[in-house]
PQR file with spaces between the fields and no chain letter, atoms N, CA, C, O and H, PARSE charges and radii, in Angstrom:
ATOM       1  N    UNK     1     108.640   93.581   93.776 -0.4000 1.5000
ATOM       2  CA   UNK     1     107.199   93.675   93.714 -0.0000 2.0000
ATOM       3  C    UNK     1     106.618   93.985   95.089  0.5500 1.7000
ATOM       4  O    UNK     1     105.774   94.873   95.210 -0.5500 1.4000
ATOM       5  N    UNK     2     107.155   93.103   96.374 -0.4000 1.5000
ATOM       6  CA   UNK     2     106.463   93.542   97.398 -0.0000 2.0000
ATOM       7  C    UNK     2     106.845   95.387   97.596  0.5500 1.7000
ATOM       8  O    UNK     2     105.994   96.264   97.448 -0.5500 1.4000
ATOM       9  H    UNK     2     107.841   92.382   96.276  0.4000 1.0000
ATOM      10  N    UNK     3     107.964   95.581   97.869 -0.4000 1.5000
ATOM      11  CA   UNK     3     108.433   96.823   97.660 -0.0000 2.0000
ATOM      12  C    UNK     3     107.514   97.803   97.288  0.5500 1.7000
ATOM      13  O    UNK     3     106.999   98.618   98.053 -0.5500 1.4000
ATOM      14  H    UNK     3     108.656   94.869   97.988  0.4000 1.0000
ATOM      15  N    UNK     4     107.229   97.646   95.486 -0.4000 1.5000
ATOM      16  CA   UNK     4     106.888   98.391   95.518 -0.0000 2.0000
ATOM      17  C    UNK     4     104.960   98.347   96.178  0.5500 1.7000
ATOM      18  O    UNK     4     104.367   99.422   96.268 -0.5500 1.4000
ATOM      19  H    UNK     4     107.647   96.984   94.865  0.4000 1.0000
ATOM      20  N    UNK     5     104.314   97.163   96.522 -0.4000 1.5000
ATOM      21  CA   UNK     5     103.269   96.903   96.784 -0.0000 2.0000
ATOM      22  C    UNK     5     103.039   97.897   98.300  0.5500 1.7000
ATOM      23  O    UNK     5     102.075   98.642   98.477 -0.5500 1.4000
ATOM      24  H    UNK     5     104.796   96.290   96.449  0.4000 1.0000
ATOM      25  N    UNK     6     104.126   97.691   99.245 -0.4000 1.5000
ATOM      26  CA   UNK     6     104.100   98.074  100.184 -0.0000 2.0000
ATOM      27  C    UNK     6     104.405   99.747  100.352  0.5500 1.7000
ATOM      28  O    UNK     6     103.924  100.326  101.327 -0.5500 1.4000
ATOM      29  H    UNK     6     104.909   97.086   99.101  0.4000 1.0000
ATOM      30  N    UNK     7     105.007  100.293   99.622 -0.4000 1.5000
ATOM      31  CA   UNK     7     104.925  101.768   99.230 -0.0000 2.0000
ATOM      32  C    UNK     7     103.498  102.276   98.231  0.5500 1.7000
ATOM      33  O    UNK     7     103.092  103.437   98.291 -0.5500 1.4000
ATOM      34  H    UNK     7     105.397   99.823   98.831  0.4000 1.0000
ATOM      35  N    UNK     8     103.068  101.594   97.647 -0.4000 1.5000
ATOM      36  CA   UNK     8     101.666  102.268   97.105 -0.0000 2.0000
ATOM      37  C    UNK     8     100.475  102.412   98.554  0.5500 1.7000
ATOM      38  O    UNK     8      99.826  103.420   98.838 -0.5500 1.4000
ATOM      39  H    UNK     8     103.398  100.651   97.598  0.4000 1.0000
ATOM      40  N    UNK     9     100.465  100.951   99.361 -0.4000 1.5000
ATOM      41  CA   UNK     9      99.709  101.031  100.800 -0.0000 2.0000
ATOM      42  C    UNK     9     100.398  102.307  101.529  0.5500 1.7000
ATOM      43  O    UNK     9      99.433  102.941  101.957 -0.5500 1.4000
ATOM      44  H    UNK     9     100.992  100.132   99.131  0.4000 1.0000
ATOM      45  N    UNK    10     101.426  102.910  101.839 -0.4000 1.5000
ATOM      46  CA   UNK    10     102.214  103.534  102.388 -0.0000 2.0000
ATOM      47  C    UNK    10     101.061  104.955  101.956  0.5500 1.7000
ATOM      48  O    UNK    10     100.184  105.589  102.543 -0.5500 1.4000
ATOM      49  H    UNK    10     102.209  102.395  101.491  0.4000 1.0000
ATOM      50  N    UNK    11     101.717  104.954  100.550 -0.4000 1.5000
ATOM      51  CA   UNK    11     100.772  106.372  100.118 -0.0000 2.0000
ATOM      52  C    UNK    11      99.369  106.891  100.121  0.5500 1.7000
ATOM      53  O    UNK    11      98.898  108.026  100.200 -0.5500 1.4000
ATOM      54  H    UNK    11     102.429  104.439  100.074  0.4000 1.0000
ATOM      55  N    UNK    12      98.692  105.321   99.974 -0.4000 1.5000
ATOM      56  CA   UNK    12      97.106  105.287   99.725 -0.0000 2.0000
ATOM      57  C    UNK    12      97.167  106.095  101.179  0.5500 1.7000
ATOM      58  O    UNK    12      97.124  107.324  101.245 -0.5500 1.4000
ATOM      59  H    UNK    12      99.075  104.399   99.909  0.4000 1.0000
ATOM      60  N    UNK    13      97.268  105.276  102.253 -0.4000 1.5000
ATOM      61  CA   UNK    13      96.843  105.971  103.698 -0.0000 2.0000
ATOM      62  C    UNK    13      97.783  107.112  104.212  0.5500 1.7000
ATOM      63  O    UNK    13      97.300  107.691  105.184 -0.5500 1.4000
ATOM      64  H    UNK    13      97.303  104.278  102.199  0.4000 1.0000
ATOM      65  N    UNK    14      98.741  107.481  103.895 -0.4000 1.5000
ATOM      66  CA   UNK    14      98.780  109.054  104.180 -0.0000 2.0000
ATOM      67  C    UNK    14      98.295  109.668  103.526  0.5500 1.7000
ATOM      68  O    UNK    14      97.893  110.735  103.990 -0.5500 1.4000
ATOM      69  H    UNK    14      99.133  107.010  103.106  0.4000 1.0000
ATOM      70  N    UNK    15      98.027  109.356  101.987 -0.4000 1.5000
ATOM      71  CA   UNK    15      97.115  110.346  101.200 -0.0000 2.0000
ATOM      72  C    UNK    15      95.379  110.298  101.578  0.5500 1.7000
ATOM      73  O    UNK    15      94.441  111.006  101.212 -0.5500 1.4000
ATOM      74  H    UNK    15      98.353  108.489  101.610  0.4000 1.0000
ATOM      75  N    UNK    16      95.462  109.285  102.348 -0.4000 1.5000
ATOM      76  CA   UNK    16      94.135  109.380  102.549 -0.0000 2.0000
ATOM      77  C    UNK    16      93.821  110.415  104.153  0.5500 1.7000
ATOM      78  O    UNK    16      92.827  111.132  104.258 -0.5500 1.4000
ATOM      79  H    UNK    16      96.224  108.710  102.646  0.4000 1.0000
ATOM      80  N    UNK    17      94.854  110.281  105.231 -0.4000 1.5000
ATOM      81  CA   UNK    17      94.887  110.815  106.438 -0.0000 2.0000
ATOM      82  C    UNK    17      94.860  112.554  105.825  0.5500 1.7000
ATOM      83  O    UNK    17      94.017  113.412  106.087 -0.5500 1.4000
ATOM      84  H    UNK    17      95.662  109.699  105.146  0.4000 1.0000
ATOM      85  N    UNK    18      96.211  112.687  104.857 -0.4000 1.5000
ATOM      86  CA   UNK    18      96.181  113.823  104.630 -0.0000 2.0000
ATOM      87  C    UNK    18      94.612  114.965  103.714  0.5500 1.7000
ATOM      88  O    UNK    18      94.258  116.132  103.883 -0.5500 1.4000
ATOM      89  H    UNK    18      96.896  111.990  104.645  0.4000 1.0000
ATOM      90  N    UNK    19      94.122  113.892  102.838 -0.4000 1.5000
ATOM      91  CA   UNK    19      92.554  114.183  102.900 -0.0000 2.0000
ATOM      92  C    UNK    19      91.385  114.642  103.714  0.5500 1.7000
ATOM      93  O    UNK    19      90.542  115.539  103.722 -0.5500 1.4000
ATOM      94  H    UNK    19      94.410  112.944  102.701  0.4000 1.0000
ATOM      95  N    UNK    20      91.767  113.536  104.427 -0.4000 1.5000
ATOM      96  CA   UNK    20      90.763  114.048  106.152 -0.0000 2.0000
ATOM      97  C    UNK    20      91.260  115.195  106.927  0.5500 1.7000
ATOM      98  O    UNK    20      90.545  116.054  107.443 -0.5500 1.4000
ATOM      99  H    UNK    20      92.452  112.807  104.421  0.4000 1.0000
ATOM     100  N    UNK    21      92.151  115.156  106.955 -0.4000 1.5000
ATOM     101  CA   UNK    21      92.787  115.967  107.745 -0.0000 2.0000
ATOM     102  C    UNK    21      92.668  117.832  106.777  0.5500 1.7000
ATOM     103  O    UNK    21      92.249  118.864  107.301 -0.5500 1.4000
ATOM     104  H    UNK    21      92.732  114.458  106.536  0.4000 1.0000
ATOM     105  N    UNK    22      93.110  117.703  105.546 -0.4000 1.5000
ATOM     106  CA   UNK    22      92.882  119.084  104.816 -0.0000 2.0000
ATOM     107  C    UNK    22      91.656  119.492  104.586  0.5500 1.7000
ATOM     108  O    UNK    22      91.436  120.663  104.895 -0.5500 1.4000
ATOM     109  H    UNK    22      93.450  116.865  105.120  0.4000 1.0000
ATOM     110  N    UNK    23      90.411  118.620  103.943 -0.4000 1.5000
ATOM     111  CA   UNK    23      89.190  119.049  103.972 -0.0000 2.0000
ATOM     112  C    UNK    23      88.224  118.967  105.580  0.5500 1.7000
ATOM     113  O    UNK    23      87.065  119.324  105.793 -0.5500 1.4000
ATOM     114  H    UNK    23      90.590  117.669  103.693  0.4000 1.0000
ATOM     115  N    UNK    24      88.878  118.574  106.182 -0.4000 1.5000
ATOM     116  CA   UNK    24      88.248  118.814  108.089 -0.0000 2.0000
ATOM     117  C    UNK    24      88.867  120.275  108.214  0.5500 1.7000
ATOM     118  O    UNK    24      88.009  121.133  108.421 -0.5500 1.4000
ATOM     119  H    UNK    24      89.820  118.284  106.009  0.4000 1.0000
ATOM     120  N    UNK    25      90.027  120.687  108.142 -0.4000 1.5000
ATOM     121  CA   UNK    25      90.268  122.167  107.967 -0.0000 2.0000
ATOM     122  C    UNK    25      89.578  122.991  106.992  0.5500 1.7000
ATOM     123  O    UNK    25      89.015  123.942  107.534 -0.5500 1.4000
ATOM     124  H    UNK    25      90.724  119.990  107.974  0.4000 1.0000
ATOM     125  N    UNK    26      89.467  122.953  106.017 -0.4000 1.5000
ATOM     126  CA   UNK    26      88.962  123.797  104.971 -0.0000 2.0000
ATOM     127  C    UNK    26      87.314  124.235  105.574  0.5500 1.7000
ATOM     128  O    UNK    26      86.607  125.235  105.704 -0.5500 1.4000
ATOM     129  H    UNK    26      89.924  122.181  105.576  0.4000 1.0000
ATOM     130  N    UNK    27      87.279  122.764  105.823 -0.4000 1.5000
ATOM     131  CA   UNK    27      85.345  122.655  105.901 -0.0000 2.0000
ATOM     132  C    UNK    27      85.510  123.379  107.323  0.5500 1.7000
ATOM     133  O    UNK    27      84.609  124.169  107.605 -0.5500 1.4000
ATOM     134  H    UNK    27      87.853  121.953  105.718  0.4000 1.0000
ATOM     135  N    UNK    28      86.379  123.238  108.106 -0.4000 1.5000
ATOM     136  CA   UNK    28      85.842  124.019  109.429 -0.0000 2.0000
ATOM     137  C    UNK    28      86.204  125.616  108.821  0.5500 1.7000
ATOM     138  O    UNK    28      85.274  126.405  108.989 -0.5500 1.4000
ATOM     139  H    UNK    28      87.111  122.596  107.877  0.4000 1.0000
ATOM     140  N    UNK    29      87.130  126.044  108.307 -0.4000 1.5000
ATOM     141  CA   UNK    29      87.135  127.598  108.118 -0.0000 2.0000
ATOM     142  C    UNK    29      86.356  128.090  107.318  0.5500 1.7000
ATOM     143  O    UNK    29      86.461  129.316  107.273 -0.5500 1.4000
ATOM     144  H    UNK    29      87.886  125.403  108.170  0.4000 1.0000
ATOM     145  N    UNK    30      85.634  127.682  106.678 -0.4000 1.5000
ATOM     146  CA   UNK    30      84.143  127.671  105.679 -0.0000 2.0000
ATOM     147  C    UNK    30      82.969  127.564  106.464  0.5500 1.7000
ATOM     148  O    UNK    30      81.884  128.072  106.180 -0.5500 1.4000
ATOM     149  H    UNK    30      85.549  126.686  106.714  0.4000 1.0000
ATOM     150  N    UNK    31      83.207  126.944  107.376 -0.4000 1.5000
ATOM     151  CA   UNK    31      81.981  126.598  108.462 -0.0000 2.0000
ATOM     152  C    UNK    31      81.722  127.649  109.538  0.5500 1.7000
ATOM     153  O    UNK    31      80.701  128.257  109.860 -0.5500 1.4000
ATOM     154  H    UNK    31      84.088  126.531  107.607  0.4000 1.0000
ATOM     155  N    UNK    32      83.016  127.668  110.003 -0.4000 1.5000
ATOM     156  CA   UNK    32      83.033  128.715  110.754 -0.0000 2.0000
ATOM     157  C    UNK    32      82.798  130.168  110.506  0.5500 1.7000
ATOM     158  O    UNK    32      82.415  130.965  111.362 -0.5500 1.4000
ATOM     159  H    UNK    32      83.845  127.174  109.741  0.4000 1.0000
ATOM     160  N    UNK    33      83.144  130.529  108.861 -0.4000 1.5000
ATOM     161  CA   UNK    33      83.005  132.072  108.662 -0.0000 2.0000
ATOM     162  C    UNK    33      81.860  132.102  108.028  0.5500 1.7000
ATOM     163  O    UNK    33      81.424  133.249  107.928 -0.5500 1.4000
ATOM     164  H    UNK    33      83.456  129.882  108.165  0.4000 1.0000
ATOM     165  N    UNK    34      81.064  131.119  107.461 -0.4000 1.5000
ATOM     166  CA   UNK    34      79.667  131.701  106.903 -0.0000 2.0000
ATOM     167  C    UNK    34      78.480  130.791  107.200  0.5500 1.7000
ATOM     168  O    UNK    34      77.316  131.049  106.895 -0.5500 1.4000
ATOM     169  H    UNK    34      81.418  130.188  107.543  0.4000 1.0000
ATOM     170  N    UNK    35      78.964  129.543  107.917 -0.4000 1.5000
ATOM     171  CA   UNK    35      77.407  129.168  108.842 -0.0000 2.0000
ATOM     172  C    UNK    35      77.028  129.186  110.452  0.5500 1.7000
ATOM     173  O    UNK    35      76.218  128.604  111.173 -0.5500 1.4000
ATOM     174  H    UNK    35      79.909  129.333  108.165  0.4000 1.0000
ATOM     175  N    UNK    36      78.479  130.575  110.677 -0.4000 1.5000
ATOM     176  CA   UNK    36      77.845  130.573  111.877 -0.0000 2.0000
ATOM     177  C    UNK    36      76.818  131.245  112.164  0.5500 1.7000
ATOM     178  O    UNK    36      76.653  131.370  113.377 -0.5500 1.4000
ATOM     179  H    UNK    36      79.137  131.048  110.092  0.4000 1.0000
ATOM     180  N    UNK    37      75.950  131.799  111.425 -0.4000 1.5000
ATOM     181  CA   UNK    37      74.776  132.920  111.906 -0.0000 2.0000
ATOM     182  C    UNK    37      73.667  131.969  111.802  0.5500 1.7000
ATOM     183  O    UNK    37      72.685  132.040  112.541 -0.5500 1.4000
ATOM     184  H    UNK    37      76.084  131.698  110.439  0.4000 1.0000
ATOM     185  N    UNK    38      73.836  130.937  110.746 -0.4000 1.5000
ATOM     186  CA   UNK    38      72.497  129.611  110.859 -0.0000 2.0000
ATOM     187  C    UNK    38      72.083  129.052  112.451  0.5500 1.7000
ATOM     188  O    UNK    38      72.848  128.793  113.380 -0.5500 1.4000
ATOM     189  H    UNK    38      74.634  130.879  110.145  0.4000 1.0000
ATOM     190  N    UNK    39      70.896  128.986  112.407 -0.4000 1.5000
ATOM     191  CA   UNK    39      70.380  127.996  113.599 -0.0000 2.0000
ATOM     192  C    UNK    39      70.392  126.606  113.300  0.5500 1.7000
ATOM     193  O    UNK    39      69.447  125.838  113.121 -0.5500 1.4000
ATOM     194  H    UNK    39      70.275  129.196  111.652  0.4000 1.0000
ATOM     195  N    UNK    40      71.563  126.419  113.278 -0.4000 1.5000
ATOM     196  CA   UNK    40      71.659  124.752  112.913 -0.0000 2.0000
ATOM     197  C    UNK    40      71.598  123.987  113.831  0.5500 1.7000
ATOM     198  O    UNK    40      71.119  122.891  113.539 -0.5500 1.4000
ATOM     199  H    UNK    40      72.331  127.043  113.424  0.4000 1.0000
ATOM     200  N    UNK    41      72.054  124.205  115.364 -0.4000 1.5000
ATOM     201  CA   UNK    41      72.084  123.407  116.217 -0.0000 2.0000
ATOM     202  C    UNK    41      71.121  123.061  116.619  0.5500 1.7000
ATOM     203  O    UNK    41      70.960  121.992  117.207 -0.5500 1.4000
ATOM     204  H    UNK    41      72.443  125.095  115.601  0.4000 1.0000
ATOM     205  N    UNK    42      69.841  124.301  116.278 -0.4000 1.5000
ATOM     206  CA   UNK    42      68.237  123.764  116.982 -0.0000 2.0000
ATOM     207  C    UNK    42      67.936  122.909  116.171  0.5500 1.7000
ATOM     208  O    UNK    42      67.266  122.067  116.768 -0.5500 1.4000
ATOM     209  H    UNK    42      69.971  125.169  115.801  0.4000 1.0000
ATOM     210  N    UNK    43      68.085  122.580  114.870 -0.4000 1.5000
ATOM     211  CA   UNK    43      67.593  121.496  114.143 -0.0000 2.0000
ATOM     212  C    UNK    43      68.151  120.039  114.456  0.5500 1.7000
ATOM     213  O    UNK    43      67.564  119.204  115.145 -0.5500 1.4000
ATOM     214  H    UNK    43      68.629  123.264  114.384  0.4000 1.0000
ATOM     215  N    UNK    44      69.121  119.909  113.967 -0.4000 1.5000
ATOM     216  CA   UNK    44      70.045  118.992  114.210 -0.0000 2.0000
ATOM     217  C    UNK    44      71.085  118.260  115.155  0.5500 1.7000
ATOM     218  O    UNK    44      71.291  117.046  115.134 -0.5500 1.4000
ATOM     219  H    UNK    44      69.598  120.587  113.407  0.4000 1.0000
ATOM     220  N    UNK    45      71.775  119.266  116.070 -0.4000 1.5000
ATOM     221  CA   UNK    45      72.012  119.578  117.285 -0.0000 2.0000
ATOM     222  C    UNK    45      73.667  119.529  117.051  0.5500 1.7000
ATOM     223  O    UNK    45      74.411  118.873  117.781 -0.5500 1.4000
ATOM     224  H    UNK    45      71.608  120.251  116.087  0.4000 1.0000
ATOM     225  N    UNK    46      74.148  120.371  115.856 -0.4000 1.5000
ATOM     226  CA   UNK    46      75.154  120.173  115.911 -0.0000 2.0000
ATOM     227  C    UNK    46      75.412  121.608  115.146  0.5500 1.7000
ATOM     228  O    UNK    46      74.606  122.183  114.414 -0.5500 1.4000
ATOM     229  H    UNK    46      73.544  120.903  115.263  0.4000 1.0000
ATOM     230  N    UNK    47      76.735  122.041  115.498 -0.4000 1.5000
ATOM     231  CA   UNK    47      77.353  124.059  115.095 -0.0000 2.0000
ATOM     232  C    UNK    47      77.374  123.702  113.645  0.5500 1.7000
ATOM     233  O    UNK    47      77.668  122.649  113.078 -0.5500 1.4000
ATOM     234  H    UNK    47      77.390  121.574  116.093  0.4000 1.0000
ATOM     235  N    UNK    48      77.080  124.574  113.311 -0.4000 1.5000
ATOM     236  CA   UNK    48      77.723  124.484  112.074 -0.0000 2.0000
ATOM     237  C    UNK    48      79.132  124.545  110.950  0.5500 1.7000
ATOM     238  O    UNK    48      79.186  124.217  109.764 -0.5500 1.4000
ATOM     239  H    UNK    48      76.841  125.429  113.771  0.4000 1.0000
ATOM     240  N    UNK    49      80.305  125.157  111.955 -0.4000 1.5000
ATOM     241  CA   UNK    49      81.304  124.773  111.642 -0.0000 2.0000
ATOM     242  C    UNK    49      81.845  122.850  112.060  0.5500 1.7000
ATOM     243  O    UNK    49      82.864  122.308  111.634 -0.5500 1.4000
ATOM     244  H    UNK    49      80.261  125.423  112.918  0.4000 1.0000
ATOM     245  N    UNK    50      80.935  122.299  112.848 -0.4000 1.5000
ATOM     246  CA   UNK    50      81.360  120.639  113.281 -0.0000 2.0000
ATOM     247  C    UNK    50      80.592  120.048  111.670  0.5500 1.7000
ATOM     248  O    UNK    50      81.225  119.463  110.790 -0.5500 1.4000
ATOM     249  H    UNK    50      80.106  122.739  113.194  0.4000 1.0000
ATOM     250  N    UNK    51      79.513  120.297  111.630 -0.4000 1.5000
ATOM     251  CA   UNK    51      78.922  119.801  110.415 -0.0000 2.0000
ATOM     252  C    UNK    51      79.492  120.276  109.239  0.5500 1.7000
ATOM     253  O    UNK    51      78.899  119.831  108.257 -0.5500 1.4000
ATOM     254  H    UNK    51      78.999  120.772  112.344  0.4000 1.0000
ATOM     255  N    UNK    52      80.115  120.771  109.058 -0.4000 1.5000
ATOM     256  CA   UNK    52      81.299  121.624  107.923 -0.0000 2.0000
ATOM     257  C    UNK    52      82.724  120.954  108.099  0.5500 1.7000
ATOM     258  O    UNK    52      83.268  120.602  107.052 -0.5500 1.4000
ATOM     259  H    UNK    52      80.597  121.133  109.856  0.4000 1.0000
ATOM     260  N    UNK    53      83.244  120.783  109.019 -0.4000 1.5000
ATOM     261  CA   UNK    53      83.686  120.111  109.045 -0.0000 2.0000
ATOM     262  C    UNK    53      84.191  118.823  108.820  0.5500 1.7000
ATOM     263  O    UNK    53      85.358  118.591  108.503 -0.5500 1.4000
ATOM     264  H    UNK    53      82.801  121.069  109.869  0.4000 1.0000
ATOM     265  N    UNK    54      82.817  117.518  109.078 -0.4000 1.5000
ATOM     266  CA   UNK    54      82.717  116.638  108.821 -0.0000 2.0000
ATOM     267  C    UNK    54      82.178  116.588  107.763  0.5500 1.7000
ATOM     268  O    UNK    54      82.026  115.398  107.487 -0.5500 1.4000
ATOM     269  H    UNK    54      81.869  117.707  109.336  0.4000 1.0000
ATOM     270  N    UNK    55      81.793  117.215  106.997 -0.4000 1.5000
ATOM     271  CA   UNK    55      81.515  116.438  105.667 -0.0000 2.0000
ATOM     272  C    UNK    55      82.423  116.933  104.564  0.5500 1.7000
ATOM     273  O    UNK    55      82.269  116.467  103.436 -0.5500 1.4000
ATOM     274  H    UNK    55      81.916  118.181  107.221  0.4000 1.0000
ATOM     275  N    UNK    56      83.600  118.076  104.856 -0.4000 1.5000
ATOM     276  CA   UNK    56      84.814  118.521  104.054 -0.0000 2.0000
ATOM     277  C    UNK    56      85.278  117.148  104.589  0.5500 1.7000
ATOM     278  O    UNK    56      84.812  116.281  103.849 -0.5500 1.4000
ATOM     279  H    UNK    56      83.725  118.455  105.773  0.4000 1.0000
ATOM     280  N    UNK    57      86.032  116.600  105.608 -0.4000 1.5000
ATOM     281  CA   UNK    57      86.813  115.138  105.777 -0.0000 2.0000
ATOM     282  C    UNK    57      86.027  114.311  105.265  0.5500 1.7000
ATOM     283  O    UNK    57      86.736  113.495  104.676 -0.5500 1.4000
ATOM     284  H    UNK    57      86.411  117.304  106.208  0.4000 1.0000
ATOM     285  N    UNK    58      85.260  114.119  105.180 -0.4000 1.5000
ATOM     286  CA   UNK    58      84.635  112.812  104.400 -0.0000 2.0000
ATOM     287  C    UNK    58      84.973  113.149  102.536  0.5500 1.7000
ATOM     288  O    UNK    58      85.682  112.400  101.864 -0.5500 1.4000
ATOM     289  H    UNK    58      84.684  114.782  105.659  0.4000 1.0000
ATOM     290  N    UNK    59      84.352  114.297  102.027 -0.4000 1.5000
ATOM     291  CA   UNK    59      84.988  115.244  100.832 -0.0000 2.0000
ATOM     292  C    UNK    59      86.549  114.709  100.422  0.5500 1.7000
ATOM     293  O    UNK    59      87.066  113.993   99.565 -0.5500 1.4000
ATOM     294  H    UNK    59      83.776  114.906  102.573  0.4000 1.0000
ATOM     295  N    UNK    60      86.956  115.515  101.579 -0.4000 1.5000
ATOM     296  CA   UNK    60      88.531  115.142  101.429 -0.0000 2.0000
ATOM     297  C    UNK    60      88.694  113.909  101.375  0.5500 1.7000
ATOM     298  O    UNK    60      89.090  113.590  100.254 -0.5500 1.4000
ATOM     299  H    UNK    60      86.535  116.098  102.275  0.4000 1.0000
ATOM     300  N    UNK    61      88.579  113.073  102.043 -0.4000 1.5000
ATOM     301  CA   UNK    61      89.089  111.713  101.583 -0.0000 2.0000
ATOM     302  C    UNK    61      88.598  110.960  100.357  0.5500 1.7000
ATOM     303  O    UNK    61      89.336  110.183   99.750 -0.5500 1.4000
ATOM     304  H    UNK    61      88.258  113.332  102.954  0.4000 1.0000
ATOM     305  N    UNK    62      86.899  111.287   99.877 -0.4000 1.5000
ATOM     306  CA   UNK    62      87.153  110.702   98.966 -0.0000 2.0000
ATOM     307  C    UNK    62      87.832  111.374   97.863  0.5500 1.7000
ATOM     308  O    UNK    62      88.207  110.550   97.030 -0.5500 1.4000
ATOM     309  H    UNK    62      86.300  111.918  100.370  0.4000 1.0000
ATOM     310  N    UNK    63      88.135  112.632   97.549 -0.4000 1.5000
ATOM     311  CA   UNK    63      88.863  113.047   96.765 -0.0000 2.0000
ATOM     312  C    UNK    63      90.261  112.628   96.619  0.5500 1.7000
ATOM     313  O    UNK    63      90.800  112.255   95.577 -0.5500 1.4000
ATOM     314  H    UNK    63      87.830  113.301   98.226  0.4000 1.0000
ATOM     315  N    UNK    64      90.790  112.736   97.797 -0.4000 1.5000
ATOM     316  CA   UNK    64      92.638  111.643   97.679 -0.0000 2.0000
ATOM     317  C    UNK    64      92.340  110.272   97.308  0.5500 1.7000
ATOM     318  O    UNK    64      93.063  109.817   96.422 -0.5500 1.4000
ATOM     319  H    UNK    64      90.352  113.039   98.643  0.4000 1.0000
ATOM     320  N    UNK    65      91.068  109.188   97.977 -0.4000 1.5000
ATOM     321  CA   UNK    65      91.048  107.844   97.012 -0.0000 2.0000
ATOM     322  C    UNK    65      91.280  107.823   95.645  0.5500 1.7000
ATOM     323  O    UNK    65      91.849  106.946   94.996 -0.5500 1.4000
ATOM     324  H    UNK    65      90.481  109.558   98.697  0.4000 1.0000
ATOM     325  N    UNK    66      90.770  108.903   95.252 -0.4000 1.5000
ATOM     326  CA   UNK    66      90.071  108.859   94.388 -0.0000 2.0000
ATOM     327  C    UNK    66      91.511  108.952   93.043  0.5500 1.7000
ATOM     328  O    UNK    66      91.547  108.278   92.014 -0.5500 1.4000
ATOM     329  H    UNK    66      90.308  109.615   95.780  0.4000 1.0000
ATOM     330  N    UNK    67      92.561  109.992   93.498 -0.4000 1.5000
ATOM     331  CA   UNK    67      93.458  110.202   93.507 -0.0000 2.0000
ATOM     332  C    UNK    67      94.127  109.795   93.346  0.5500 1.7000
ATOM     333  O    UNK    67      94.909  110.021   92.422 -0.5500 1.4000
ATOM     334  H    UNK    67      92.532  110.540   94.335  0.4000 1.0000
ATOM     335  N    UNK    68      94.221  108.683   94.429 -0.4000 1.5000
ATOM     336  CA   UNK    68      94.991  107.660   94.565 -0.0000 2.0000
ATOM     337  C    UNK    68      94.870  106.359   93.514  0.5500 1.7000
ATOM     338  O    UNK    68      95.657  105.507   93.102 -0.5500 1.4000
ATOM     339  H    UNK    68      93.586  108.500   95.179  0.4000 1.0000
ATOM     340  N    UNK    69      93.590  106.641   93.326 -0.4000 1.5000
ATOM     341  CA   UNK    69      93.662  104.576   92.104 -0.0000 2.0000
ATOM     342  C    UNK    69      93.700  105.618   90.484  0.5500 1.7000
ATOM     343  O    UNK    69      93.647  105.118   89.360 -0.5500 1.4000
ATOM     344  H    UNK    69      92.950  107.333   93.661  0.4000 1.0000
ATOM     345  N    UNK    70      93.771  106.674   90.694 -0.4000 1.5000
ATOM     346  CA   UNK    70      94.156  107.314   89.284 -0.0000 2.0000
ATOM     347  C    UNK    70      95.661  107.272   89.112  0.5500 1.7000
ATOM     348  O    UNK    70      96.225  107.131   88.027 -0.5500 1.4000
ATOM     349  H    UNK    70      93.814  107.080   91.607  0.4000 1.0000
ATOM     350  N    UNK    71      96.288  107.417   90.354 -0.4000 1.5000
ATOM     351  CA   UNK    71      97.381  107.338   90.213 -0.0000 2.0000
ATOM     352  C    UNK    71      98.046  106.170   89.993  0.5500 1.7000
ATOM     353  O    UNK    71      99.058  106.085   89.297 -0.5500 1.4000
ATOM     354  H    UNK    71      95.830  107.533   91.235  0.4000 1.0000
ATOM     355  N    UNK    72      97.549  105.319   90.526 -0.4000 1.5000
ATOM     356  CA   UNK    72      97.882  103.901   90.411 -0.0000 2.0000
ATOM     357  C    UNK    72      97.430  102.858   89.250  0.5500 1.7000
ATOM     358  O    UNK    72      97.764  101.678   89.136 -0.5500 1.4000
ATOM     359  H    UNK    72      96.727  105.388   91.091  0.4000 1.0000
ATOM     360  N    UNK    73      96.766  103.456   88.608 -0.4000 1.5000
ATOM     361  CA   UNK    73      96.048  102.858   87.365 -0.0000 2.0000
ATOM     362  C    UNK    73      96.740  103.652   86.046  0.5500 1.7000
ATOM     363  O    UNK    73      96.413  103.234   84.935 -0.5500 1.4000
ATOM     364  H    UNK    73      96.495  104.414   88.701  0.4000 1.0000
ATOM     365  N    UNK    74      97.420  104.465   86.104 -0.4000 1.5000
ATOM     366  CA   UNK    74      98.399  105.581   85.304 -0.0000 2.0000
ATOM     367  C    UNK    74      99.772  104.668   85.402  0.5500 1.7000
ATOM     368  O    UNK    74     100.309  104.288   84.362 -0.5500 1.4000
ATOM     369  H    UNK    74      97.686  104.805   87.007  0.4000 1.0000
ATOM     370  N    UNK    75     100.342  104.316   86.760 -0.4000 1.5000
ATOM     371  CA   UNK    75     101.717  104.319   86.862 -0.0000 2.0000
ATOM     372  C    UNK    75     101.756  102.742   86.623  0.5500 1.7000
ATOM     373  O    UNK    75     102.876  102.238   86.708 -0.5500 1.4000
ATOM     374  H    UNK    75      99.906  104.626   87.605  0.4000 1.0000
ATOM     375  N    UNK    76     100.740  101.939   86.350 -0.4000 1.5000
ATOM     376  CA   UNK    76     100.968  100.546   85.989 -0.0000 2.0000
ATOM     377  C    UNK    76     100.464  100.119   84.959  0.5500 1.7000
ATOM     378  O    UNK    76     100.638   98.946   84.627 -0.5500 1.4000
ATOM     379  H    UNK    76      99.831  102.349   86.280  0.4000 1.0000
């Protein structure tokens, strides 16, 4: 039981790193090829591939949680 307790924690957080980590990419190459012509920084004060960015990793992760207790609510 611990076993397997300690391999579901194992997965939750690489599946969750790997979340952040794929939608922080996605959202920056999305960000970068079609909001860079916006004046976003005068508003807000931030490029618009950083703000594309951060809210694909936030995206991404909750999509792997999300993932994750489906998976875990399936396999038990």
């Amino acid at each position: 039981m611990t076993k397997k307790l300690l391999s579901g924690i194992l997965r939750s957080f690489s599946d969750l790193i790997v979340g952040t980590l794929g939608g922080g990419f996605i959202g920056l190459v999305v960000g970068g090829t079609f909001l860079g012509g916006f004046d976003i920084y005068d508003r807000i004060g931030l490029q618009g591939y950083e703000l594309a960015m951060y809210v694909g990793a936030i995206i991404g992760a909750i999509v792997m949680i999300i993932r994750g207790i489906k998976n875990l609510i399936r396999h038990n």
